[in-house]
N, CA, C and O atoms as CSV, one atom per row, in Angstrom:
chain,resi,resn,atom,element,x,y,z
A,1,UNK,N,N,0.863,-1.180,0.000
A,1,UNK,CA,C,0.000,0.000,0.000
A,1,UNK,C,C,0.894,1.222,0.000
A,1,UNK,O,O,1.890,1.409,0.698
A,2,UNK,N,N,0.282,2.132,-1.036
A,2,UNK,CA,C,1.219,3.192,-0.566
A,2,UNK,C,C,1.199,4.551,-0.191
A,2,UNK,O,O,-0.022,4.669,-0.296
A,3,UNK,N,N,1.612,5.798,0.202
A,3,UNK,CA,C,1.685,6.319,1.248
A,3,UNK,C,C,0.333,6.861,1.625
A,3,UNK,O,O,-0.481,7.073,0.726
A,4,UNK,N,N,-0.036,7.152,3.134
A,4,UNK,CA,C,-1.362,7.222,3.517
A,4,UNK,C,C,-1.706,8.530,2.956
A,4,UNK,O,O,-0.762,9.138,2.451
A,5,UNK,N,N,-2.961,9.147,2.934
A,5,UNK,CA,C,-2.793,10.203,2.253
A,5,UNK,C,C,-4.201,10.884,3.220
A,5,UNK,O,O,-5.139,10.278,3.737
A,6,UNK,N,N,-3.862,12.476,3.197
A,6,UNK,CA,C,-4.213,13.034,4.835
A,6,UNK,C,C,-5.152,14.504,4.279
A,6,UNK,O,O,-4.449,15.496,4.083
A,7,UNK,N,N,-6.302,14.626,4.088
A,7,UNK,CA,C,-6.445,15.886,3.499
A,7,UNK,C,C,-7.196,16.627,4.523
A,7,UNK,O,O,-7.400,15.764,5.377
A,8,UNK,N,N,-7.738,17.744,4.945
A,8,UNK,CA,C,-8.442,18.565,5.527
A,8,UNK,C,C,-10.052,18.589,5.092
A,8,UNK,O,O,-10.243,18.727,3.884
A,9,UNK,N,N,-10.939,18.500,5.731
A,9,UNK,CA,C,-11.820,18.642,5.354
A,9,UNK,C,C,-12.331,18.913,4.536
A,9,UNK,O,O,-12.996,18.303,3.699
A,10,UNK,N,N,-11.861,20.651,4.815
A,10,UNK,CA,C,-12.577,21.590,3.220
A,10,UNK,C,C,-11.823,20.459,1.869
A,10,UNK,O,O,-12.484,20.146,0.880
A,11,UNK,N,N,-10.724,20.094,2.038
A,11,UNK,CA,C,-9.822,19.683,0.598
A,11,UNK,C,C,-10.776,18.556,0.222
A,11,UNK,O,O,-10.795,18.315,-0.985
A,12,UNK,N,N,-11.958,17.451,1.363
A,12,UNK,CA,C,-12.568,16.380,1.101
A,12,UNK,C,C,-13.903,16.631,0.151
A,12,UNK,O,O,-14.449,16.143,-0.839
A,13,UNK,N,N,-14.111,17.980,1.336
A,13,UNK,CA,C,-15.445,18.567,0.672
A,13,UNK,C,C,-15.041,19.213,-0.781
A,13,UNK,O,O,-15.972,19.622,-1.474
A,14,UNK,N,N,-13.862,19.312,-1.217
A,14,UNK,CA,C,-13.883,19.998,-2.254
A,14,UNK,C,C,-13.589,19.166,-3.428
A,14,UNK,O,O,-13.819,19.735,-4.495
A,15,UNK,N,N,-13.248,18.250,-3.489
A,15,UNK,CA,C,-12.825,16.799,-4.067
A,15,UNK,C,C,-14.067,16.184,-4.305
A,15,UNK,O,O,-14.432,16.269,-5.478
A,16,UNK,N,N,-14.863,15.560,-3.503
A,16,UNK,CA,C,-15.747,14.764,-3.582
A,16,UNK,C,C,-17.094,15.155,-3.805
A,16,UNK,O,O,-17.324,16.317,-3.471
A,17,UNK,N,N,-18.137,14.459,-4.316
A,17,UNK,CA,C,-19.626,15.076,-4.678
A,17,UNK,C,C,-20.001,15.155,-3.101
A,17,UNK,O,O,-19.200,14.850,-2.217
A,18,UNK,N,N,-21.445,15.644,-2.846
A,18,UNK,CA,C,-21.850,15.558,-1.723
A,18,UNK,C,C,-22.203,14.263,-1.430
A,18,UNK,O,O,-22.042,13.935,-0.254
A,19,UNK,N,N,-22.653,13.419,-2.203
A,19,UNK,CA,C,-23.031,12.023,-1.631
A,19,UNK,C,C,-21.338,10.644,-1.129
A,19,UNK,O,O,-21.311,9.664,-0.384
A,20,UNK,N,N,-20.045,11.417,-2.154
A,20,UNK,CA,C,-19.397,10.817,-1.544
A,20,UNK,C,C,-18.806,11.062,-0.629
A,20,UNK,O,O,-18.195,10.231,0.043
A,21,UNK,N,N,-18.864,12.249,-0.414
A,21,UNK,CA,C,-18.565,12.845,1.396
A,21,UNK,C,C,-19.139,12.505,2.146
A,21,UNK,O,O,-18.512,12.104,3.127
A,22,UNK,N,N,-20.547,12.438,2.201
A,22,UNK,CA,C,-21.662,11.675,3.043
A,22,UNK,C,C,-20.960,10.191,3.452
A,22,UNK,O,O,-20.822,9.731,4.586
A,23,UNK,N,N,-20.523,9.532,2.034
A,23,UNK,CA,C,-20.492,8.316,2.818
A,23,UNK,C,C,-18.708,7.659,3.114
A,23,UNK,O,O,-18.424,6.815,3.964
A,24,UNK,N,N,-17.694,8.347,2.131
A,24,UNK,CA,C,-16.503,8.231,2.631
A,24,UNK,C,C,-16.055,9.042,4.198
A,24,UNK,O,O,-15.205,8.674,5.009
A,25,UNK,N,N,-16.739,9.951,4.239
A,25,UNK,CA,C,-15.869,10.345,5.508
A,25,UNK,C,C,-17.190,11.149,6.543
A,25,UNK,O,O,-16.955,11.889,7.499
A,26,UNK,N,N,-17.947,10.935,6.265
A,26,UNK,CA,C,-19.390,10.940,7.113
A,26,UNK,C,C,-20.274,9.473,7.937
A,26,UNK,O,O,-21.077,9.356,8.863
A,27,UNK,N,N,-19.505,8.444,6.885
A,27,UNK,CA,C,-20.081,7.151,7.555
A,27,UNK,C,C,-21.555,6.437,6.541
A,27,UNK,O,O,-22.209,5.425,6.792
A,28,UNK,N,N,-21.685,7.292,5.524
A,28,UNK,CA,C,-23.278,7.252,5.473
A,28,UNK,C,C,-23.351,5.927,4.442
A,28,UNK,O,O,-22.364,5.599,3.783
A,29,UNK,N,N,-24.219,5.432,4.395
A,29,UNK,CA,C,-25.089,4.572,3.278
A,29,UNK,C,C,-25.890,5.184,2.376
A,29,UNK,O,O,-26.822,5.980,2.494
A,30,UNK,N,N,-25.337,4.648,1.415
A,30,UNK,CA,C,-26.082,5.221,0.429
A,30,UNK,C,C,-27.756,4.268,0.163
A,30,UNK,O,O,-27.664,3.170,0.712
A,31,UNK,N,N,-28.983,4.446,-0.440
A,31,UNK,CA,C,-29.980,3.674,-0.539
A,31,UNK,C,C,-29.513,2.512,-1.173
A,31,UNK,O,O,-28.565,2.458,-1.956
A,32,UNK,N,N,-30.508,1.211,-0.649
A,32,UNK,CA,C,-29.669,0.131,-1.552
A,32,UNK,C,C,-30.320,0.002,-3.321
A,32,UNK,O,O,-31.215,0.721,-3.764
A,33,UNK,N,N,-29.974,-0.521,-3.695
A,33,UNK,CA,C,-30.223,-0.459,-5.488
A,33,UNK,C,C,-30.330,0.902,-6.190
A,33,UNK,O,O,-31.077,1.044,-7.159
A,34,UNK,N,N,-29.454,2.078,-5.616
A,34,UNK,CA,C,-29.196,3.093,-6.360
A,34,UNK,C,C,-27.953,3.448,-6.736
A,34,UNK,O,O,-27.956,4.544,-7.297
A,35,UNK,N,N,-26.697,2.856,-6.629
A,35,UNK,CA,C,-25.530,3.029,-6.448
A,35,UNK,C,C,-25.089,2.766,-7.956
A,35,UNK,O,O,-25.229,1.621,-8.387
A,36,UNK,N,N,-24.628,3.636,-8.685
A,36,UNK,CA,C,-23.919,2.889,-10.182
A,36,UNK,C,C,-23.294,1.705,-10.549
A,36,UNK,O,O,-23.247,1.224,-11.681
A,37,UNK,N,N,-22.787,1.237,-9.460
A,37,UNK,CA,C,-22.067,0.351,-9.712
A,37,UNK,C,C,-22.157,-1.116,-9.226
A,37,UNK,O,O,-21.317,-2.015,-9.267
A,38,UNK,N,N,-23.663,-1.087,-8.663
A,38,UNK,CA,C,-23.965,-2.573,-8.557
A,38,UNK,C,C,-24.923,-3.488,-9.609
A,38,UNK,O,O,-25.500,-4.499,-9.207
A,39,UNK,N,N,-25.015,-3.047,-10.898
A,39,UNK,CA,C,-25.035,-3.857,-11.759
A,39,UNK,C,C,-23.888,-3.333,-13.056
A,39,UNK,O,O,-24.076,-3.122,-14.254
A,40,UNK,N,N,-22.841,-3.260,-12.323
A,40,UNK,CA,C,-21.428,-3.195,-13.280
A,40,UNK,C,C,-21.260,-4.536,-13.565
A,40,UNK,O,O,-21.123,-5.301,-12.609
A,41,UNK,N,N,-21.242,-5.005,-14.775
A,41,UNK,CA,C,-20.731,-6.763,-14.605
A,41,UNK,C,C,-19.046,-6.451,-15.646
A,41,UNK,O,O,-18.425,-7.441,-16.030
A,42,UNK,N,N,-18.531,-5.057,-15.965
A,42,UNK,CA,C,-17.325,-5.216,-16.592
A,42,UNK,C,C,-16.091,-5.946,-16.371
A,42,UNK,O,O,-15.865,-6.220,-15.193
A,43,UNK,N,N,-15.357,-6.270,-17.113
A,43,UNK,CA,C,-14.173,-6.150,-16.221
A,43,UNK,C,C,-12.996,-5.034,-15.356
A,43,UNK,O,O,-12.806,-3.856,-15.660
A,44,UNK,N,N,-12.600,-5.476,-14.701
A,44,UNK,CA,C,-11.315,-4.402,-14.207
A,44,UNK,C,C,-11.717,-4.204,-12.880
A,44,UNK,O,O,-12.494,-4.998,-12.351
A,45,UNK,N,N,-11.261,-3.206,-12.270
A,45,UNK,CA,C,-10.621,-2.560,-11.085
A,45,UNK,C,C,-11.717,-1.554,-9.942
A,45,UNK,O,O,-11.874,-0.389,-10.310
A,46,UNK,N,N,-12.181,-1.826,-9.093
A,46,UNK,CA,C,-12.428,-0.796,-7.888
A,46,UNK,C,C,-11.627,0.028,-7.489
A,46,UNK,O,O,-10.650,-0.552,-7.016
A,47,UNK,N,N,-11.538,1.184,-7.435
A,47,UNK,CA,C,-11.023,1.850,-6.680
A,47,UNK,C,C,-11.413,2.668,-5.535
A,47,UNK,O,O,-12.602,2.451,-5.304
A,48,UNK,N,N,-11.005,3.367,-4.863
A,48,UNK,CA,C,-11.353,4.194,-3.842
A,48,UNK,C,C,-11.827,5.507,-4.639
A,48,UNK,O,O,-11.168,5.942,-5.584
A,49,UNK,N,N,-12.956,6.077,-4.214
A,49,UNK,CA,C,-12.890,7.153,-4.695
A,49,UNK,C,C,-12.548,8.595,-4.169
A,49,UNK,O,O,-12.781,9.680,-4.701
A,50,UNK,N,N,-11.957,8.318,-3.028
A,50,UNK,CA,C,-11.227,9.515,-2.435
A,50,UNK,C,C,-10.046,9.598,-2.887
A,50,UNK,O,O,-9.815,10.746,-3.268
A,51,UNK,N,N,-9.125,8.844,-3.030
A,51,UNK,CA,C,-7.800,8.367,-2.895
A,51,UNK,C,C,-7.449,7.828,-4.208
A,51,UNK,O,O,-6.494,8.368,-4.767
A,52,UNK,N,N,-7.989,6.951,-4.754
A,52,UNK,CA,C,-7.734,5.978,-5.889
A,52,UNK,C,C,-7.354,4.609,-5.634
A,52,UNK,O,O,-7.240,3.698,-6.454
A,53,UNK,N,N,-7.109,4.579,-3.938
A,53,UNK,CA,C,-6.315,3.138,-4.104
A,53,UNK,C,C,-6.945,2.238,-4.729
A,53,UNK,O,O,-8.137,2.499,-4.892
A,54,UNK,N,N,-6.531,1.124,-5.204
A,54,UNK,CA,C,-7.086,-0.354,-5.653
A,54,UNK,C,C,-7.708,-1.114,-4.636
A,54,UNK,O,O,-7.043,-1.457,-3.659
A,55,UNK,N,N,-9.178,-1.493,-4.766
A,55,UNK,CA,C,-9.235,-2.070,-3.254
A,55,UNK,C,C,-10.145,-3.549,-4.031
A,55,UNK,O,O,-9.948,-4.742,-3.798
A,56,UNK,N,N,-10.710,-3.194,-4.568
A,56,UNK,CA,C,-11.154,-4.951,-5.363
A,56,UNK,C,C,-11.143,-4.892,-6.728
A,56,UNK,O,O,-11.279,-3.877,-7.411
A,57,UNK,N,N,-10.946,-6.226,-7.171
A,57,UNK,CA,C,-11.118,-6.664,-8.526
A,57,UNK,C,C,-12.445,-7.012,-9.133
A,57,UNK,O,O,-13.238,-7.267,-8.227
A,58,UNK,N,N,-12.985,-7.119,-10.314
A,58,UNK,CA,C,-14.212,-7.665,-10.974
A,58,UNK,C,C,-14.165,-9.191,-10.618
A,58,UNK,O,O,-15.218,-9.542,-10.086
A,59,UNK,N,N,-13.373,-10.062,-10.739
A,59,UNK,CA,C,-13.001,-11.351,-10.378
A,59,UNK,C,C,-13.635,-12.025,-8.847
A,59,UNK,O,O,-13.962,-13.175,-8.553
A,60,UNK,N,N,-13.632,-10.898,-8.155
A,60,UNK,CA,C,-13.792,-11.106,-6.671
A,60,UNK,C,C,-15.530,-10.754,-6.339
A,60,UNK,O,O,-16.178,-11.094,-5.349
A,61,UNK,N,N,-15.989,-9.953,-7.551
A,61,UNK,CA,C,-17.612,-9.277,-7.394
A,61,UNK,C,C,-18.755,-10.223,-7.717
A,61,UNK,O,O,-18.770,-10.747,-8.831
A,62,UNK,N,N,-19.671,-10.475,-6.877
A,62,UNK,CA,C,-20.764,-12.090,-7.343
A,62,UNK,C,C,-22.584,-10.534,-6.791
A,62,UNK,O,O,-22.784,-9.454,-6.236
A,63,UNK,N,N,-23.066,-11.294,-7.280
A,63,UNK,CA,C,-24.698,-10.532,-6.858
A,63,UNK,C,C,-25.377,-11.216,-5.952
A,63,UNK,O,O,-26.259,-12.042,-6.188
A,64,UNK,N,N,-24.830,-10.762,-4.535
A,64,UNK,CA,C,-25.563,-11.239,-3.719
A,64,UNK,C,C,-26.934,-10.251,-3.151
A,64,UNK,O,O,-27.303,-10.007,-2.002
A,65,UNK,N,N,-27.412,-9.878,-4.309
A,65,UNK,CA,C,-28.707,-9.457,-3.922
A,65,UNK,C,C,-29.186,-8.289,-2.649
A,65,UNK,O,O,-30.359,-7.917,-2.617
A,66,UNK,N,N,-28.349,-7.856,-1.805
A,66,UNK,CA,C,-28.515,-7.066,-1.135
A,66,UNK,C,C,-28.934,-5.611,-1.466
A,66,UNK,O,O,-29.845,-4.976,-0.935
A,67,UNK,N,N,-27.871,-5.104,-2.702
A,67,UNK,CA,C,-28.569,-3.657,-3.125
A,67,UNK,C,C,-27.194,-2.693,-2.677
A,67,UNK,O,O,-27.320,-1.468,-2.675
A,68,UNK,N,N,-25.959,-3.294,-2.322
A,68,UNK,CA,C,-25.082,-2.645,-3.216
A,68,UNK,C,C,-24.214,-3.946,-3.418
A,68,UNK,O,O,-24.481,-5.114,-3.133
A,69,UNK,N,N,-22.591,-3.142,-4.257
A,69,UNK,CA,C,-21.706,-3.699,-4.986
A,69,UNK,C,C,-21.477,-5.052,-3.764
A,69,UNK,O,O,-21.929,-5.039,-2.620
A,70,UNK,N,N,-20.918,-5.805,-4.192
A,70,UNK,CA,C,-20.721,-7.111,-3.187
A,70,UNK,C,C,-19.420,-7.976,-3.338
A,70,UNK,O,O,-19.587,-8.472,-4.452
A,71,UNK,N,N,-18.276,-8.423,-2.885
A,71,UNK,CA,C,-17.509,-8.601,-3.024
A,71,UNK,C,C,-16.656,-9.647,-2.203
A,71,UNK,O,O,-16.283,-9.277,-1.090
A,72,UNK,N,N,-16.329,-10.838,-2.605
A,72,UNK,CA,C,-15.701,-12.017,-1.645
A,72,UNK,C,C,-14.323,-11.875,-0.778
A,72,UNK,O,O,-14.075,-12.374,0.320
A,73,UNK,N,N,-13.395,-10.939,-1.705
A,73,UNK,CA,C,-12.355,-10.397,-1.004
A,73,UNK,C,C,-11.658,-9.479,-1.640
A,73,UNK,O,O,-11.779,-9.276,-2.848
A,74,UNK,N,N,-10.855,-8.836,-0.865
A,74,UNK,CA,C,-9.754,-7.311,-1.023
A,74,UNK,C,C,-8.852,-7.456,-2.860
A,74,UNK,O,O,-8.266,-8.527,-3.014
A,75,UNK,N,N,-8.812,-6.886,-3.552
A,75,UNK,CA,C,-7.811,-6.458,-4.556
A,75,UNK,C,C,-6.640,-7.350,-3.604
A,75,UNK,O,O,-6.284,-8.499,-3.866
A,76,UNK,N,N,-6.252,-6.698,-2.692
A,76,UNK,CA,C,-4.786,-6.800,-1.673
A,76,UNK,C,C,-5.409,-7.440,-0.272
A,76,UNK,O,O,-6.597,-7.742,-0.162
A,77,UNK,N,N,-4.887,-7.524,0.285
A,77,UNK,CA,C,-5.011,-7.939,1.869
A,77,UNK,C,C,-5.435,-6.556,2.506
A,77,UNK,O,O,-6.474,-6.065,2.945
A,78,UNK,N,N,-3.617,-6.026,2.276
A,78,UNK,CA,C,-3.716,-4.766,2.981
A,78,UNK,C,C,-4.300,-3.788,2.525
A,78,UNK,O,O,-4.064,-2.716,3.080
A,79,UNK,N,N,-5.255,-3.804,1.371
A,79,UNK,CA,C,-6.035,-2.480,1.144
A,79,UNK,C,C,-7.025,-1.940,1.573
A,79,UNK,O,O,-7.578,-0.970,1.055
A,80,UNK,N,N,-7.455,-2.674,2.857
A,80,UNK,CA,C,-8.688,-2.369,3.985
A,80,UNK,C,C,-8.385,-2.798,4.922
A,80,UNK,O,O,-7.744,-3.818,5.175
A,81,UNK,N,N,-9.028,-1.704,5.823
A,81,UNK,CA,C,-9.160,-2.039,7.368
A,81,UNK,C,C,-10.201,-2.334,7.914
A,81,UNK,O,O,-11.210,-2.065,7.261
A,82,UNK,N,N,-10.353,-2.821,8.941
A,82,UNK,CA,C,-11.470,-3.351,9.802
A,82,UNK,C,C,-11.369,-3.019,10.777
A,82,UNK,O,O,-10.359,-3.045,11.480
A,83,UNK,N,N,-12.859,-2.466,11.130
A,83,UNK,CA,C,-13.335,-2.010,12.798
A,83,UNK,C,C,-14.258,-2.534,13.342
A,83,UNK,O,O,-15.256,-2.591,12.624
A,84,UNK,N,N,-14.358,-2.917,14.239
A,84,UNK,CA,C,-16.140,-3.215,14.873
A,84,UNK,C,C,-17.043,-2.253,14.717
A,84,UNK,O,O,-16.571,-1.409,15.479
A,85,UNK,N,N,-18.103,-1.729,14.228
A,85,UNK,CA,C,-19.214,-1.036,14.394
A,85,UNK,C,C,-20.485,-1.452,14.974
A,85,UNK,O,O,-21.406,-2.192,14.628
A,86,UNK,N,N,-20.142,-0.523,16.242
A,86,UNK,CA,C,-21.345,-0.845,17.549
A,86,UNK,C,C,-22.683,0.218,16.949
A,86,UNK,O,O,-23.770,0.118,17.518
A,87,UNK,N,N,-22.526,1.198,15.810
A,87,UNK,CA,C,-23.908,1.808,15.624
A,87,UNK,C,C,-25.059,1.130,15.417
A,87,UNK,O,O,-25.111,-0.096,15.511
A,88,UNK,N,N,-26.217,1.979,15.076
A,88,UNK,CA,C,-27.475,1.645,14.896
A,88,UNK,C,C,-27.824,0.131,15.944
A,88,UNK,O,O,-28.578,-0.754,15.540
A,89,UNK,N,N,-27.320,0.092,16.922
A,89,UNK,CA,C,-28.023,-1.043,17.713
A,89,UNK,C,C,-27.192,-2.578,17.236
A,89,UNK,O,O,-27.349,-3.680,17.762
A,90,UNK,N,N,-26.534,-2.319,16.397
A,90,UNK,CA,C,-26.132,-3.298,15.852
A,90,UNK,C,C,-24.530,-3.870,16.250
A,90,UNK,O,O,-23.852,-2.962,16.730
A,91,UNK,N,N,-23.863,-5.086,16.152
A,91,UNK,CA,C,-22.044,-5.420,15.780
A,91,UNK,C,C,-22.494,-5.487,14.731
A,91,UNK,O,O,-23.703,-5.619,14.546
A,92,UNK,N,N,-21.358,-5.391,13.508
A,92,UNK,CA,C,-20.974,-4.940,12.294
A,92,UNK,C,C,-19.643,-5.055,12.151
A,92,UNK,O,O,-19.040,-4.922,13.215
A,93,UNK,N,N,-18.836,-5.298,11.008
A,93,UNK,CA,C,-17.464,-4.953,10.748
A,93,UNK,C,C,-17.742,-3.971,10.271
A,93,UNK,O,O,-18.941,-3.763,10.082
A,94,UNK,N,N,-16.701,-2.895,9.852
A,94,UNK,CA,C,-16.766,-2.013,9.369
A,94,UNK,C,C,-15.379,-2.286,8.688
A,94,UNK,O,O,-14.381,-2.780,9.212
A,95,UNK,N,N,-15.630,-1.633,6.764
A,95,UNK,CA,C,-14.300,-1.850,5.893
A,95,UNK,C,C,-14.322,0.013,5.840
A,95,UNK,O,O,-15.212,0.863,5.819
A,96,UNK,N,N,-12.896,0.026,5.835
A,96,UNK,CA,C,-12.887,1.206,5.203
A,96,UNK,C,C,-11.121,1.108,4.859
A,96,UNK,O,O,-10.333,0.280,5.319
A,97,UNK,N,N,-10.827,2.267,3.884
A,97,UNK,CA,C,-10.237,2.382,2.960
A,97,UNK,C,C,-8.690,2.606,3.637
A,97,UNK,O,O,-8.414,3.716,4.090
A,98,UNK,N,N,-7.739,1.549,3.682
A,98,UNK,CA,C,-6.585,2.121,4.283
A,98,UNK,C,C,-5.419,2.823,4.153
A,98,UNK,O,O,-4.582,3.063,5.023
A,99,UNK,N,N,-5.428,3.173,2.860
A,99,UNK,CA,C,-4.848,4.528,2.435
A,99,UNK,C,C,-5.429,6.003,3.125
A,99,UNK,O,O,-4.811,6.854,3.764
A,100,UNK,N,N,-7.051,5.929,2.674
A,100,UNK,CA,C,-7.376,6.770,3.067
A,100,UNK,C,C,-7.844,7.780,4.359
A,100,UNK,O,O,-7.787,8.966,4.684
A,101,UNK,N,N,-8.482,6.117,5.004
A,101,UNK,CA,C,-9.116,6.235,5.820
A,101,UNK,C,C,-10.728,6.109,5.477
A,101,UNK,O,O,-11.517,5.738,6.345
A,102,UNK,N,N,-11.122,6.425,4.229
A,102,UNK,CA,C,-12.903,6.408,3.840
A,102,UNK,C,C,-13.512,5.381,4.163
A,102,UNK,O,O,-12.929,4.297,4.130
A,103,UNK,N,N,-14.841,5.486,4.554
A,103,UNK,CA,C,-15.656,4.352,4.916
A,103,UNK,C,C,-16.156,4.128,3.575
A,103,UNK,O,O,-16.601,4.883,2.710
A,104,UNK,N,N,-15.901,2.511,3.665
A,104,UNK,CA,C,-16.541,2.103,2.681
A,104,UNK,C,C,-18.066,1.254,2.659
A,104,UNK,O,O,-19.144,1.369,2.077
A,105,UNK,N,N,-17.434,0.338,3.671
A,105,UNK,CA,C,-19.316,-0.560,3.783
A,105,UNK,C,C,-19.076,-1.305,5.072
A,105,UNK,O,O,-18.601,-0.888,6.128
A,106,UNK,N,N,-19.557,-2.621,4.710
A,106,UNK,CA,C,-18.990,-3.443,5.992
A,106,UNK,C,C,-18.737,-4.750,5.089
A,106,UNK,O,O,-18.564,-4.762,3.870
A,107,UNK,N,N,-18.755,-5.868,5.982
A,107,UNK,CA,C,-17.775,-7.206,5.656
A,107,UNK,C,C,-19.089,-7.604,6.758
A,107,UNK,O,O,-19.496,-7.022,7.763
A,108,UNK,N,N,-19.611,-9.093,5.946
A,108,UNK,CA,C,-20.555,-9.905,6.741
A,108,UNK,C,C,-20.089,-11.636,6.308
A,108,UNK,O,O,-19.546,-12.002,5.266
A,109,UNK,N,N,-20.412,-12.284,7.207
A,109,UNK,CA,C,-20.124,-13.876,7.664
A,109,UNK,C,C,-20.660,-14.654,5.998
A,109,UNK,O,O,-20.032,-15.695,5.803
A,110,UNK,N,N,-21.493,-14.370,5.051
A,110,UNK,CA,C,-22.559,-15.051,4.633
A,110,UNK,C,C,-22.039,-14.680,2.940
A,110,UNK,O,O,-23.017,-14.344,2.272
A,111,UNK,N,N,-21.447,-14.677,2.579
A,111,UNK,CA,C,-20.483,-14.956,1.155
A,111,UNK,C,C,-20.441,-16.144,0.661
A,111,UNK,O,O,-20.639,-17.160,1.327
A,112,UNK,N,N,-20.100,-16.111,-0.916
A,112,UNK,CA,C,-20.125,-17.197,-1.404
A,112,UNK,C,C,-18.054,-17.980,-0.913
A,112,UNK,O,O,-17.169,-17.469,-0.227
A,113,UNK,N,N,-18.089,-19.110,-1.566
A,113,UNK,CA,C,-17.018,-20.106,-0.559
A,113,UNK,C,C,-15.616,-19.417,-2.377
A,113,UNK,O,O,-15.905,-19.349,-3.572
A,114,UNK,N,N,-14.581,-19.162,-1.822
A,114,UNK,CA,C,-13.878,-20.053,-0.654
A,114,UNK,C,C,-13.491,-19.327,0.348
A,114,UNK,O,O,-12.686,-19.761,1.173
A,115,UNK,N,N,-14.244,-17.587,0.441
A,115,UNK,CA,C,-13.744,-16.804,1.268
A,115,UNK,C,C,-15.266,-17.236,2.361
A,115,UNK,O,O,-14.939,-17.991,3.276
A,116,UNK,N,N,-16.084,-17.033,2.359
A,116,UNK,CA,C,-17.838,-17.317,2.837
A,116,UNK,C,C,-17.902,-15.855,3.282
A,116,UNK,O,O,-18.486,-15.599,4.335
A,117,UNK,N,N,-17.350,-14.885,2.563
A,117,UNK,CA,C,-17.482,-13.226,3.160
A,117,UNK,C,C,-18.095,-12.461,2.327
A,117,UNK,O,O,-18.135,-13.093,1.272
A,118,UNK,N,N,-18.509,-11.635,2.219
A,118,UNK,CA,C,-19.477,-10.923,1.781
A,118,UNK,C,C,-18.892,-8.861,1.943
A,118,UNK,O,O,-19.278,-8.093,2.825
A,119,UNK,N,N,-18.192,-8.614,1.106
A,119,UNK,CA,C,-18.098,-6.839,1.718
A,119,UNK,C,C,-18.829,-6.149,0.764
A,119,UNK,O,O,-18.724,-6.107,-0.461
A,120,UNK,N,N,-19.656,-5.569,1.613
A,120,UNK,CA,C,-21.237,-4.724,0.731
A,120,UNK,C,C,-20.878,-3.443,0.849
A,120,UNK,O,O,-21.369,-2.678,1.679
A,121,UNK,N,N,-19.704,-3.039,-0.253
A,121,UNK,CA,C,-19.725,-1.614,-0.504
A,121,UNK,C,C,-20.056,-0.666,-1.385
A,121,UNK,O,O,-19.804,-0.680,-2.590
A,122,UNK,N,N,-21.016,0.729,-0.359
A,122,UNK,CA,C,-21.406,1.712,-1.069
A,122,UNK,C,C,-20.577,2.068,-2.605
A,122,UNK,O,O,-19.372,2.065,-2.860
A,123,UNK,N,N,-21.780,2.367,-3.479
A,123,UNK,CA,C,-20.898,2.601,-4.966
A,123,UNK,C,C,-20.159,3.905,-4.692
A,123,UNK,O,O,-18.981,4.054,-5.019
A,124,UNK,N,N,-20.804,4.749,-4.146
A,124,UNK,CA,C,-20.497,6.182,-3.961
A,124,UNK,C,C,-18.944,6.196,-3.373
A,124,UNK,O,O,-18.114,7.063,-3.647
A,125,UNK,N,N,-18.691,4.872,-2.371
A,125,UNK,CA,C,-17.416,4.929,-2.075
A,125,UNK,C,C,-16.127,4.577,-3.303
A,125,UNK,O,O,-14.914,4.644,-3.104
A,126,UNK,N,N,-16.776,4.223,-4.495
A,126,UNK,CA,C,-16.027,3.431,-5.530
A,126,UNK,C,C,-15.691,4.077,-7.059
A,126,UNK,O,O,-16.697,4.572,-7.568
A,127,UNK,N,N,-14.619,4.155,-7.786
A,127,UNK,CA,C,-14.487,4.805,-8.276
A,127,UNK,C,C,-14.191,3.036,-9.403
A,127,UNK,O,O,-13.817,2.093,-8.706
A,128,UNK,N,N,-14.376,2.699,-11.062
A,128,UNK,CA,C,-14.230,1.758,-11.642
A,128,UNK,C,C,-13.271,2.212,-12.879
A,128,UNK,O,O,-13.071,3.366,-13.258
A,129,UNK,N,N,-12.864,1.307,-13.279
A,129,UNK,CA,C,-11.644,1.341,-14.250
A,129,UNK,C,C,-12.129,-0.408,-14.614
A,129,UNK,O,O,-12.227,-1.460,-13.982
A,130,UNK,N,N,-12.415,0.242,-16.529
A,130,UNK,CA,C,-12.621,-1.266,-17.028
A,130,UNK,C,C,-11.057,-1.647,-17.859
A,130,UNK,O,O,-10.144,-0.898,-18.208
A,131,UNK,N,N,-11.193,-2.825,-17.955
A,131,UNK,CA,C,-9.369,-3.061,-18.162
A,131,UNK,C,C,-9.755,-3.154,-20.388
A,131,UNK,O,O,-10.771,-3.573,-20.942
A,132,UNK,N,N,-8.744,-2.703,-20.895
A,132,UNK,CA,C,-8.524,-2.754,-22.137
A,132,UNK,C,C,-8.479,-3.982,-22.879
A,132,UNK,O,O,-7.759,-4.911,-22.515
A,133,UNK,N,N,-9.324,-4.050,-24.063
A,133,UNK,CA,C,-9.841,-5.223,-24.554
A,133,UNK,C,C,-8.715,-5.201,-25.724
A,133,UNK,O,O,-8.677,-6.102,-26.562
């Protein structure tokens, strides 16, 4: 991964639309089945959309029906972090972006095999790159 990258607020708010501020560095969810990018079936690359890092591949993306993007595992290992999230009444993992720091979604038990994980992240957090045919 490479170097973390640190901006000021105003620089987030000034970078990002309002809905991806909402949900990279506000925490928020976006509605489910409105997000661009959960019926992407291209090939290529996730990225962060604060930052750019690489955080999943098309290879790794299946439709598990929830209502956003869905994903069995990381681009990298190290390209996300994990927190517990005690909100809304709930435990939760929480993924977010470790370059950046942006929240991205969470990580749940109930994925298809050989990972059985599931990370349901907001599109708004995601920036796509289809790979050259």
């Amino acid at each position: 991964m490479s170097q973390k990258v640190l901006r000021t607020d105003a620089e987030w708010r000034a970078q990002l639309t309002a809905e991806q501020y909402s949900v990279l560095r506000g925490k928020g969810t976006e509605r489910p089945f409105t997000g661009v990018l959960v019926e992407n079936h291209e090939t290529g690359s996730y990225h962060c959309a604060g930052c750019g890092a690489r955080l999943f591949s098309s290879e790794a993306k299946f439709d598990s029906g929830c209502g956003w993007p869905s994903f069995m595992l990381p681009a990298e290992s190290e390209a996300v972090e994990e927190h517990e999230d005690l909100s809304h009444g709930m435990r939760r993992v929480e993924i977010l972006c470790a370059r950046c720091g942006g929240h991205l979604g969470h990580v749940f038990p109930d994925g298809p095999e050989p990972t059985g994980l599931r990370y349901c992240i907001n599109s708004a957090a995601l920036g796509f790159t289809g790979r050259q045919k």
